[in-house]
C-alpha positions in Angstrom: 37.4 17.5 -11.3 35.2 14.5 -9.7 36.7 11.2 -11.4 34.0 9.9 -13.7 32.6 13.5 -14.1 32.2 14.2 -17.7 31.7 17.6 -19.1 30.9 17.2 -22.9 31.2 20.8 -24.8 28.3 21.5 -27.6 28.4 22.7 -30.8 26.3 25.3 -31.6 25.5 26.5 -35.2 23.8 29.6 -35.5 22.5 31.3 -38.6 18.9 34.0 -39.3 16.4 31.7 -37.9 18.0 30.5 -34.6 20.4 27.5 -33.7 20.9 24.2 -33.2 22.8 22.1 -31.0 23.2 18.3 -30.5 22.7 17.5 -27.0 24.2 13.3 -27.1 24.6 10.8 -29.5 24.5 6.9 -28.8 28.0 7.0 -29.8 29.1 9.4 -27.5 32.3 8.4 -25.3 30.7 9.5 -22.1 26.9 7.5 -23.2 28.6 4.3 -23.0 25.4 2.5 -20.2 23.0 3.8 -22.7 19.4 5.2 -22.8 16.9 4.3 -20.3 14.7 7.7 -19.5 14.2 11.2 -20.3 12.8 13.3 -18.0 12.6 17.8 -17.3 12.3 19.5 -14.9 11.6 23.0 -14.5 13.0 25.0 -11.3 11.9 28.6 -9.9 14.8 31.2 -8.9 15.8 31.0 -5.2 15.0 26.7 -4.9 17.7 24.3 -4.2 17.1 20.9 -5.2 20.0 18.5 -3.2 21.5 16.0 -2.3 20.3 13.1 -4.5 22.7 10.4 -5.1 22.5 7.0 -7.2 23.9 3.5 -6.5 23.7 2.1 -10.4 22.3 4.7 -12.7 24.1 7.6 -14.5 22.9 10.7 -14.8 23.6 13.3 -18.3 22.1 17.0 -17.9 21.6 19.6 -19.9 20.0 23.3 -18.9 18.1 24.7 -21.4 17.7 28.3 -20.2 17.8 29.9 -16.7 20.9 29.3 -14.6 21.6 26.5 -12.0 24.6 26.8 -9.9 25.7 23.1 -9.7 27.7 21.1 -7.3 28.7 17.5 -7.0 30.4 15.7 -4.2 31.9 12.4 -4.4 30.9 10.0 -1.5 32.6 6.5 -3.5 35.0 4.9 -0.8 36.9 3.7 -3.6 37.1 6.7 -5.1 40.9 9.0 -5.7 38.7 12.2 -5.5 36.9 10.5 -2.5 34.9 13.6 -0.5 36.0 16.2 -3.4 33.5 19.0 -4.0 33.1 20.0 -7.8 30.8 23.2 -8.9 29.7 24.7 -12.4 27.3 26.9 -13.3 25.2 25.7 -16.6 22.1 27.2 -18.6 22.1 31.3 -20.1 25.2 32.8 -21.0 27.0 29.8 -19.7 29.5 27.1 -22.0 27.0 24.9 -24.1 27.5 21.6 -22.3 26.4 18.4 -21.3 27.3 16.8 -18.0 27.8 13.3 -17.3 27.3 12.0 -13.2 28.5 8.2 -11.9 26.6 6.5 -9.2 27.7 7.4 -6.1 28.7 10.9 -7.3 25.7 13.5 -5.2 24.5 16.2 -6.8 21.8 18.8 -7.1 21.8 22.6 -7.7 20.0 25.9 -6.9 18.4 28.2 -9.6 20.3 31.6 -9.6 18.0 32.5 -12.9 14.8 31.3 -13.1 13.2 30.0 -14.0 15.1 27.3 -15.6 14.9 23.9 -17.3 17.1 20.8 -17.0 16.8 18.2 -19.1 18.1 15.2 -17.7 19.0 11.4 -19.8 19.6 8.2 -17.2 20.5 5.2 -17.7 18.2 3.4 -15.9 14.3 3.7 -15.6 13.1 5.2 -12.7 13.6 2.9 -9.1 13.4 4.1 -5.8 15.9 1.8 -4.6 18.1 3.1 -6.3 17.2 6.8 -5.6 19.2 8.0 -2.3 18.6 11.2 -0.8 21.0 13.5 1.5 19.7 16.6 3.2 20.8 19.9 1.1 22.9 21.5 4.2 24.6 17.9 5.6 27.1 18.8 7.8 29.3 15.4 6.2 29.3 17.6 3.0 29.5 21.1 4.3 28.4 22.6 1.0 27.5 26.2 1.6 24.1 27.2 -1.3 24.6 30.6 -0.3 27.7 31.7 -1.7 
């Protein structure tokens, strides 16, 4: 486990009609910097969508359906899991969760089921600047997308 990574189990109640399941409260441990966006995104089978990384904002996801295989690599210099590699697979058939990222945690995933939808919470609006960008096959990560 990446230090700061935070995987929050759902509760799911189930009865005739469907389910429900609460996704994150404002009181939630792992929500402690707080709402600033909501955003989807949908994702065909076969794509890979990595590296992004964040200097400030936090990132919370949740896959609605479909299956994305999801890795995270710690690149903070301060870090005790400094260059550790963390994957889970989230969305159908998979534990009910919600997953908390740090800055400086990268991440991104590729769609084994698709298509699929991640709903992702930051903590910050939207800023470039803050966005950072590492190419999906970096040699410094050495992250294979095919296994």
């Amino acid at each position: 486990m990446i230090d700061g990574v935070v995987i929050k189990d759902l509760e799911t109640h189930v009865d005739g009609r469907g389910f429900f399941r609460e996704i994150i409260r404002v009181t939630d441990d792992c929500f402690k910097e707080g709402f600033g966006q909501l955003s989807v995104s949908r994702i065909h089978q076969g794509v890979i969508k990595a590296w992004h990384i964040h200097k400030k904002q936090v990132d919370w996801w949740y896959v609605t359906d479909g299956v994305l295989k999801v890795a995270l690599y710690d690149t903070r210099k301060d870090s005790c899991t400094l260059r550790e590699t963390m994957e889970l697979l989230m969305g159908d058939n998979q534990p009910a969760q919600v997953l908390r990222i740090p800055p400086g945690v990268a991440h991104g995933y590729k769609c084994l089921k698709g298509p699929a939808n991640i709903f992702y919470i930051t903590s910050r609006v939207y800023d470039g600047t803050d966005e950072g960008r590492i190419a999906y096959d970096a040699t410094e990560i050495g992250y294979d997308w095919t296994l």
